[in-house]
N, C-alpha and C positions, 0 to 999 in steps of 0.2 A: 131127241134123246130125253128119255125120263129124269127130272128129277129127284132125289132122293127124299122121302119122304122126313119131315120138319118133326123133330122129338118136343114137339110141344110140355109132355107131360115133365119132363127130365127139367125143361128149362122152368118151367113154371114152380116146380119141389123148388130145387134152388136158390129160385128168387123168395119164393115164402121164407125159405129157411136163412135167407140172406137178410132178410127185412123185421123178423121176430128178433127181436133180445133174447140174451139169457136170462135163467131164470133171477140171480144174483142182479142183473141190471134193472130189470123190471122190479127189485125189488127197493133197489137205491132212488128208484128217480117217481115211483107211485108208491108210500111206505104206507097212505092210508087205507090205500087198496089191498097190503100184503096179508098175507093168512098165516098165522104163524102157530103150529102144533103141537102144543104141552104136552107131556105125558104124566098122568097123574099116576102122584106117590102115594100111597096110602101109608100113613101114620098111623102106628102100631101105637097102643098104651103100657108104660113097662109095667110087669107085672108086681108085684109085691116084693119079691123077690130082688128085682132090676132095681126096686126103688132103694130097699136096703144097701145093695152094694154101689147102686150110686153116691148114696149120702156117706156110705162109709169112707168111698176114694174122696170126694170132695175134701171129707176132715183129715186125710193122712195130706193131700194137699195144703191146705189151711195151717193146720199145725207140723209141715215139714221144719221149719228153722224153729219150732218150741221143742220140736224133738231131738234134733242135735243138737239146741243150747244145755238140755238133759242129758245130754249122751256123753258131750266136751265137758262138764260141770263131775257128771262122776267118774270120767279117764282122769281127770285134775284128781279129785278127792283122794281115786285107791290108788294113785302114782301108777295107772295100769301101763304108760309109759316109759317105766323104768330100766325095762330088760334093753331097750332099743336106743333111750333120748334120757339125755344128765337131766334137759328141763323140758317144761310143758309146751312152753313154746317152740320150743325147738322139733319137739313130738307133730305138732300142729303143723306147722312150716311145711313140714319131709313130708306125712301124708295125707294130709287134707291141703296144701298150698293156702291156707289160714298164716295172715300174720298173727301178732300178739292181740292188737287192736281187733281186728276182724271175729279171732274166736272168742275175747272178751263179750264182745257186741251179742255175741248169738247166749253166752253164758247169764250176761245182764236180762236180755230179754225173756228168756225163761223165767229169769226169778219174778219179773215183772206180770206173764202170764200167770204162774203162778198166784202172785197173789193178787188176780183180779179173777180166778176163780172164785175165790173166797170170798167173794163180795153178793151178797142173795141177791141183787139186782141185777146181777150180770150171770146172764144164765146162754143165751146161743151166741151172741154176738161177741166174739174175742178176738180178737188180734187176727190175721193171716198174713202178718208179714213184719220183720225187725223193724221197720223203716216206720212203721207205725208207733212204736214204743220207744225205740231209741231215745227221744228226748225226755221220756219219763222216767231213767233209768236213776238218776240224780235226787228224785223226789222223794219221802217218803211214803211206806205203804197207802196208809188211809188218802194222803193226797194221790197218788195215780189213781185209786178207784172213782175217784172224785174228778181226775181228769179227763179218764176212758168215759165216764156215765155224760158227763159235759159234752164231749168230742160226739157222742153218740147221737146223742139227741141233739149237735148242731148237723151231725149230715143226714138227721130226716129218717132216723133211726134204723140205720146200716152203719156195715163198719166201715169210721172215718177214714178219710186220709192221712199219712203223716202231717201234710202240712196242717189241717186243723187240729191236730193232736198238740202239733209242736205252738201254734198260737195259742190255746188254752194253757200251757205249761208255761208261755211267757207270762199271762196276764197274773195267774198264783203265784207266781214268782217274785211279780212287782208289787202283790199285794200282800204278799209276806215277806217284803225286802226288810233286811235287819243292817242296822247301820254298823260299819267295821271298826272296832274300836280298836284293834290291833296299833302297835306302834313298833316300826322300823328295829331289829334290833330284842325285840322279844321272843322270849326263851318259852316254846308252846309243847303241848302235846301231842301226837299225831291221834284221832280219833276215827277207826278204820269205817265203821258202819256201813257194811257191806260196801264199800268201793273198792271193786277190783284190781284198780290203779296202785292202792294203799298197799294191798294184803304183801303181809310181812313188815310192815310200819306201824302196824299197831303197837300204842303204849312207848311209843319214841318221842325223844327231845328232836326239837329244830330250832334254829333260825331264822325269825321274819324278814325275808332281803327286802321287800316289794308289801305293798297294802293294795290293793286291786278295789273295786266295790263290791263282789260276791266275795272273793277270796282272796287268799296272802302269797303271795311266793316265798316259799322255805327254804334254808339250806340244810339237809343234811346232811352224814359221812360221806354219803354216796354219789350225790349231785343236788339237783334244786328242781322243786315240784310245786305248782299250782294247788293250792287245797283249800276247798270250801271253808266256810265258816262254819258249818256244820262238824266240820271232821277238823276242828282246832278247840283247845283248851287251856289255855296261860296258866303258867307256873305260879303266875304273880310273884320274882324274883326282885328285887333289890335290881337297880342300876348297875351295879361293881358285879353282883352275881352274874348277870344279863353276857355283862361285856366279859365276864370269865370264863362262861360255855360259850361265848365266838371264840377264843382262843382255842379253846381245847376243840371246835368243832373243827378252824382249821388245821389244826395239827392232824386228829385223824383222818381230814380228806387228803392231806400232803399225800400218807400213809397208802391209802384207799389206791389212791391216782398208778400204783405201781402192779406189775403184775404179782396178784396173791395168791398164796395156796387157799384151798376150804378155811381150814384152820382158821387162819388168820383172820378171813373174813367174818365169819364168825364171830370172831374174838371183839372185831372192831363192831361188830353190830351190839354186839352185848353191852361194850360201854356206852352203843351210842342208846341203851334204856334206861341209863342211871336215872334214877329221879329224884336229883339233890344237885346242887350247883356247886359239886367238888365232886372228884377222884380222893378213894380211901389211898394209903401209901403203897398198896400194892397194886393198883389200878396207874396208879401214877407208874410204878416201877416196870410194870406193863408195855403202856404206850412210850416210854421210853429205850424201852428197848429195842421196841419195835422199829423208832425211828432211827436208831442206831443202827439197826441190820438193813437197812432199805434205803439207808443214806449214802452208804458204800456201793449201793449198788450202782453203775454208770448210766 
């Protein structure tokens, strides 16, 4: 009986194809052997054109937060908030989710950009970012230009970082430190100079509660505020004067602490501009009445 003839060629395929790797393994276990095939990109040049609206988007980048510190600074100015929000902040909050702080920061910062335009040395290299300027916001003009041109030329003449911004603005700091001659108890001025903190404190009495080394802590009608020695001016009052505007300053905060109409606050802010260490008799007649209608109340 014949046997059936042995499929050599079948068994042989097989076994090759049993004993070759993939190509993924031959590629793992012989990597200096592997062939690996780029495809080349050809790199276009932009044209003239391309370069313009390149450099244009970069600076609508760059100067994004100089342009809503511009944009927050004159919604403030023409009250364009008014149909919708009592205050500005309140405006900020509802549609930008900007606290008080936050949209100050972005309003500071523009002023700051601002006036480092102005400076003939500083011509491409400005700001691209709040975080850059923020600590300059405190200084005055001619020193941030003098702090940016610093900052500049320590990051190798690009724009700095915050943090070397904010070390340069220590070191002017400590080297224009002015000693606090302030004394506890001293009846000052408020002196606003562009700090946003202040606006609407301008040309106000306070009370020195606290002497700090930069600055005082104040009391006014309203509460108590940290304020440079920059933005303070002494009465230079008499001892007995001194201690006669703490009286009358606590009386108006009793006053203040209660819920008031406009009016009234108002009213209390106006005394708190006197600049004399007395109440005329109708002034007096005033805040006594006041505290008479607010004493009743439960």
């Amino acid at each position: 009986m014949n046997k059936p003839p042995r499929k050599r060629n079948n068994t042989t395929s097989a076994s090759s194809s049993k004993d070759t790797p993939p190509d993924n393994q031959d590629l793992e276990e012989n990597p200096a052997t592997a062939t690996i095939t780029v495809s080349a990109v050809e790199v276009t040049e932009l044209t003239q054109e391309e370069q313009s609206d390149r450099l244009h988007l970069e600076r609508k980048v760059e100067r994004a937060f100089f342009e809503a510190g511009k944009a927050l600074t004159e919604l403030r100015d023409r009250r364009l908030y008014r149909s919708t929000h009592k205050t500005f902040d309140e405006y900020c909050l509802d549609r930008f989710g900007y606290n008080r702080s936050r949209s100050y920061q972005l309003v500071d910062a523009a002023v700051v950009v601002d006036n480092l335009q102005k400076c003939p040395q500083i011509v491409d290299i400005l700001p691209t970012a709040g975080g850059q300027v923020r600590s300059m916001t405190k200084l005055e003009p001619q020193e941030q230009q003098e702090v940016w041109l610093t900052a500049v030329e320590l990051a190798g003449g690009k724009v700095p970082t915050g943090r070397i911004v904010k070390d340069v603005v220590q070191r002017i700091m400590e080297r224009t430190q002015v000693p606090n001659t302030y004394q506890l108890g001293e009846v000052c001025q408020i002196l606003v100079k562009d700090n946003p903190e202040l606006r609407g404190k301008g040309g106000c009495w306070a009370i020195v509660s606290a002497v700090n080394d930069f600055s005082c802590t104040v009391k006014m009608w309203d509460g108590e505020y940290t304020v440079g020695l920059q933005h303070l001016k002494s009465y230079n009052y008499l001892p007995a004067e001194c201690e006669q505007m703490r009286l009358v300053c606590d009386r108006i905060s009793r006053v203040y602490s209660n819920s008031l109409e406009e009016t009234v606050k108002n009213l209390l802010q106006s005394l708190g501009k006197v600049n004399r260490p007395y109440f005329t008799a109708v002034e007096e007649k005033l805040l006594k009445l006041l505290e008479l209608e607010y004493r009743r109340i439960p």
